[in-house]
C-alpha positions in Angstrom: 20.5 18.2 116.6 22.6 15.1 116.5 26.1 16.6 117.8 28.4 15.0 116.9 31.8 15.4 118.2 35.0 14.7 116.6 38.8 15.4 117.9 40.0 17.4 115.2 41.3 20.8 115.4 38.4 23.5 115.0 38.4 26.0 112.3 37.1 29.5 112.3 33.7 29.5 111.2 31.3 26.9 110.3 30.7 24.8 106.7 26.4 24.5 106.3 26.4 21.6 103.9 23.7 19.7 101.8 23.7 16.6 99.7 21.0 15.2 97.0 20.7 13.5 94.1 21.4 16.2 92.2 23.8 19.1 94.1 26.2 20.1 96.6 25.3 23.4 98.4 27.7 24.8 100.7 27.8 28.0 103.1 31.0 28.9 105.2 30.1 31.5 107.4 32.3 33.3 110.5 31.6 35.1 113.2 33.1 38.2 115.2 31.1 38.9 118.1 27.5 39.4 116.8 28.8 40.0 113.1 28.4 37.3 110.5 30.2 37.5 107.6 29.3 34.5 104.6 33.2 33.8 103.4 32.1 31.4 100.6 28.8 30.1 99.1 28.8 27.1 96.1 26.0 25.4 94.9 27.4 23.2 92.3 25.7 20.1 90.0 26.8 16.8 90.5 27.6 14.3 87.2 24.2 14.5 85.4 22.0 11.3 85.7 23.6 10.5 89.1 21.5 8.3 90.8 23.5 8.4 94.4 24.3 12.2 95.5 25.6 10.6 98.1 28.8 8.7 96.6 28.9 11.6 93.8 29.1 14.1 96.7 32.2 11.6 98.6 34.2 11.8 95.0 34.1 15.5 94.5 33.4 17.4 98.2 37.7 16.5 99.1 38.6 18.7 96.1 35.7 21.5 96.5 37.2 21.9 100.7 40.8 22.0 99.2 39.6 24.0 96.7 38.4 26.7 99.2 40.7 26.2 102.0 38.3 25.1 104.4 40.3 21.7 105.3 39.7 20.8 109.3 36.5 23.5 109.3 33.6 22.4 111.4 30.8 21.3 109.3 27.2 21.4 110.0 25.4 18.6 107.6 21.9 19.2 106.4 19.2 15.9 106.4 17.0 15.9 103.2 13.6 16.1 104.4 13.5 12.4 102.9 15.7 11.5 104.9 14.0 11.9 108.8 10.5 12.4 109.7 9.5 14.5 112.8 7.0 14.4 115.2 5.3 15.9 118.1 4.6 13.9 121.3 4.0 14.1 124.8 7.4 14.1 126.7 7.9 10.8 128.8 9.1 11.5 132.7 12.2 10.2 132.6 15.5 12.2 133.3 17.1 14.3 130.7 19.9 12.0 129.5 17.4 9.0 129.2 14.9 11.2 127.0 15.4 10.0 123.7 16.1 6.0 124.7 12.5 6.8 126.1 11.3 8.4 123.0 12.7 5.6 120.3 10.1 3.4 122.0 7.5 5.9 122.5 7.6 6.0 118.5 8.5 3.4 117.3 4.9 2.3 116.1 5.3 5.4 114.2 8.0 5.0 112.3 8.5 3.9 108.5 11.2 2.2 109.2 12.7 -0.7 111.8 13.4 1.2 115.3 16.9 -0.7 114.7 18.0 1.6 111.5 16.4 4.9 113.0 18.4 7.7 115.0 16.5 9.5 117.3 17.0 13.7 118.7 15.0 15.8 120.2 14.2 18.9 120.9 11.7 20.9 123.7 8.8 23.1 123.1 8.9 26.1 124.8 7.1 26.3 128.6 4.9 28.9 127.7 3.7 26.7 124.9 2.0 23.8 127.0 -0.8 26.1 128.9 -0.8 23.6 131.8 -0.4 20.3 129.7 2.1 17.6 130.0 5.5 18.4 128.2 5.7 18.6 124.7 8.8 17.3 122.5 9.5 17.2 118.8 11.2 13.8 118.2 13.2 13.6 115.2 13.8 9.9 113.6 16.5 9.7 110.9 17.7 6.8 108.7 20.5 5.2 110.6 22.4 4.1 107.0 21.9 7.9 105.8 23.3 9.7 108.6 26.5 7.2 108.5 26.9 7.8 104.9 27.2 11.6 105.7 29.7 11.4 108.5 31.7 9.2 106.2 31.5 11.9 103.4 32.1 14.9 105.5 35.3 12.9 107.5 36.9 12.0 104.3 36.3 15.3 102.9 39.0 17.0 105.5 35.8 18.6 107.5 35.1 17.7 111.1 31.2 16.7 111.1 29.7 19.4 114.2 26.2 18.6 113.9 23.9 16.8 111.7 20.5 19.1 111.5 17.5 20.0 109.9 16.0 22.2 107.6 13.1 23.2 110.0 16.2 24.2 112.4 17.9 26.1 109.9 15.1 28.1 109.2 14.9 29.1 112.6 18.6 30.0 112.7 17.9 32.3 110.0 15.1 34.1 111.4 16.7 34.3 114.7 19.6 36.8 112.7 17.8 38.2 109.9 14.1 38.6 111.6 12.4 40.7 114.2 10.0 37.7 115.5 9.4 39.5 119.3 6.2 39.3 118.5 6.1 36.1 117.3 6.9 35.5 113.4 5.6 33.1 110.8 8.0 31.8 107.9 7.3 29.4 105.0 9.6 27.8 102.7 7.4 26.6 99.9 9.0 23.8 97.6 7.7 21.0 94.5 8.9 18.6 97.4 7.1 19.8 99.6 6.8 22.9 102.3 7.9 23.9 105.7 5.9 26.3 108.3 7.8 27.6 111.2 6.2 29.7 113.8 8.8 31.2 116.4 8.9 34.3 119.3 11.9 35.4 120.4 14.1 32.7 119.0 12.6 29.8 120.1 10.6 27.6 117.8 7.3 26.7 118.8 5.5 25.2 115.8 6.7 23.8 112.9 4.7 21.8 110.2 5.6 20.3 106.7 2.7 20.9 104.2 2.9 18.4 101.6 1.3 20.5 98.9 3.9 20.8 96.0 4.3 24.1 94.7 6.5 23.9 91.7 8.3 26.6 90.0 5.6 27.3 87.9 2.8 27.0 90.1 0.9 30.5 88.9 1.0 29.2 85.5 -0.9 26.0 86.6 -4.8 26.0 85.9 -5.6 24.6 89.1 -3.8 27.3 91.0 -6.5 28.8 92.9 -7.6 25.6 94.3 -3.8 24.5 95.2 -3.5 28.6 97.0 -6.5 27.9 98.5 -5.4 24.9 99.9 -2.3 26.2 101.3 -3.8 29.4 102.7 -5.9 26.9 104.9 -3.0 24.7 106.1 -1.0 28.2 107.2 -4.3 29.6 108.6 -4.8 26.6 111.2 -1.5 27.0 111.6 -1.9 30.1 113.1 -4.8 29.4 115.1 -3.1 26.4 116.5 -0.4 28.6 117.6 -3.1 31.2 119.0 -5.6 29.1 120.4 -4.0 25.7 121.8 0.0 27.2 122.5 -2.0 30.4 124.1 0.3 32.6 122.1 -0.5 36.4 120.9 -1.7 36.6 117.6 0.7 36.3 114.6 0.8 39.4 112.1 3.7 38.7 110.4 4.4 36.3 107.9 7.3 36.0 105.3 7.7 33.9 102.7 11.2 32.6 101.2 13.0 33.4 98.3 11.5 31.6 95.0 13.6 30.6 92.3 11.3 33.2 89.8 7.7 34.0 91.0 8.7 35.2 94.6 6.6 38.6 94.4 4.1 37.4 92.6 3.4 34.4 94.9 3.8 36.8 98.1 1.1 38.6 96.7 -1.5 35.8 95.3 -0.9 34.3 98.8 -1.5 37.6 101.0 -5.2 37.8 98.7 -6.1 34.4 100.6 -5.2 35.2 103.8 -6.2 37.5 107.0 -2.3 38.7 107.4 -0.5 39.4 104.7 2.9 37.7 103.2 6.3 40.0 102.7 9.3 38.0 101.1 12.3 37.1 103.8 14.9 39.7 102.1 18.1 37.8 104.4 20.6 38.2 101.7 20.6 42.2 101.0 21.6 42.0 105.4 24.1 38.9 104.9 27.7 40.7 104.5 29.4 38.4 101.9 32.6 38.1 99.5 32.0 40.3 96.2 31.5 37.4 94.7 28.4 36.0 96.0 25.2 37.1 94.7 21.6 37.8 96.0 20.3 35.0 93.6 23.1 32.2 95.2 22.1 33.4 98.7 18.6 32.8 98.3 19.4 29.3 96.8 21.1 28.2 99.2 19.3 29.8 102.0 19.3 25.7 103.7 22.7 26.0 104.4 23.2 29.0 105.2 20.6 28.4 108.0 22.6 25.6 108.9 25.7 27.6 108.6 24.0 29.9 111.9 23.9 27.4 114.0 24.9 28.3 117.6 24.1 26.0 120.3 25.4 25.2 124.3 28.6 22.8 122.9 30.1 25.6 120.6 28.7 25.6 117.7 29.3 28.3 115.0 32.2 29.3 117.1 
């Protein structure tokens, strides 16, 4: 998503990053043959009451690279998911390297903001997904201002700015290493901001879908929980039969769920009551080799960019 290519010298390895209001996460991961190996992994608090992660971030990511010797790495940059919207649309017939000039206009009805301050990717869906029907793409749209700020933080931070990507990409990095999906898999990230479906076979992803339900921390302990369960089981169930019935894919039977900060079990298992195919938790970190000094619980938290970290695409990246 978004390559961006720089002429600085290429480190081993590749930086996952993400910036909010609130934190930096980073993931430096390397590679030897089909071996990954997560070398460092920081999820650090920015200056409480910050109100612009985003300048916070450009003041203290310099020191945190020095800091871990990862001056000149490649860096992968994560969008918040306030950041961009995404969106599934026929594919105009135009060649390939006039695809998303075609697409900017084909959405630009959509979009909350001015086509003029949007950057537009895209990305295909599988063949095998169409069943006959005119090309599919997922168009991405991303604030034009945001995306500079980030390749002005990550250049000034001694990084060289690989790719800026998704969360919904990520994900599917992660379950391309850490998952058996041959038979197709679905995985859900559930958030307060927010959730994210991805359905996938054999690598490639074929659905993806935000649910805006917020599930907070303590969504068990809410009173309303059934109802808000029961609201989610039905968003992942059409899911499902969307997948099944309109992509013509084989039945899903496997769903995981990721990491929670404290009610992951728990939530697996209220979930799994509501639905036909039940939920198992997405147990990455115990298979991600890692410095001593990493935990289970820092994997899991910043499972984002360490997703963003896998990224392996046709220019090089996670080289």
């Amino acid at each position: 998503m978004l390559a961006w290519f720089g002429n600085k010298k290429r480190a081993e390895g590749l930086v996952g990053l993400s910036i909010n209001d609130q934190r930096i996460a980073l993931a430096h991961i390397t590679r030897k043959r089909e071996d990954v190996f997560l070398e460092h992994c920081v999820r650090e608090a920015l200056a409480p009451g910050s109100r612009d992660g985003i300048k916070s971030a450009r003041d203290r990511l310099p020191a945190l690279v020095e800091e871990l010797g990862l001056s000149g790495a490649n860096c992968s940059c994560l969008l918040s998911p306030r950041d961009y919207n995404i969106y599934l649309v026929e594919a105009p017939e135009v060649e390939a390297d006039e695809m998303r000039s075609a697409v900017r206009w084909k959405i630009k009805d959509l979009l909350d903001m001015p086509i003029e301050e949007a950057v537009i990717d895209v990305f295909p869906l599988p063949e095998d997904a169409l069943r006959g029907r005119s090309p599919m793409i997922y168009a991405i749209a991303a604030q034009k201002a945001r995306v500079e700020q980030m390749i002005e933080v990550v250049d000034r931070s001694g990084m060289t700015l690989d790719a800026i990507d998704i969360p919904e990409m990520a994900m599917r990095n992660l379950t391309s290493v850490f998952a058996d999906d041959s038979n197709g898999l679905a995985f859900i990230a559930l958030k307060q901001s927010g959730s994210t479906m991805n359905l996938s076979h054999q690598g490639q992803l074929y659905l993806t879908r935000r649910i805006n339900t917020p599930v907070a921390t303590d969504a068990l302990l809410q009173d309303d929980w059934e109802g808000l369960r029961d609201r989610l089981a039905l968003e992942i169930q059409r899911s499902l039969d969307y997948y099944e019935s309109q992509m013509g894919q084989n039945p899903i039977n496997k769903i995981l769920m990721a990491p929670r900060q404290s009610d992951t079990e728990t939530m697996t298992a209220s979930l799994s009551d509501a639905l036909a195919a039940p939920i198992d938790v997405f147990n990455f970190a115990d298979r991600l080799p890692s410095a001593d000094s990493i935990s289970a619980e820092l994997k899991g938290a910043c499972m984002m960019v360490i997703g963003a970290a896998l990224r392996v695409d046709s220019e090089g990246g996670g080289n």
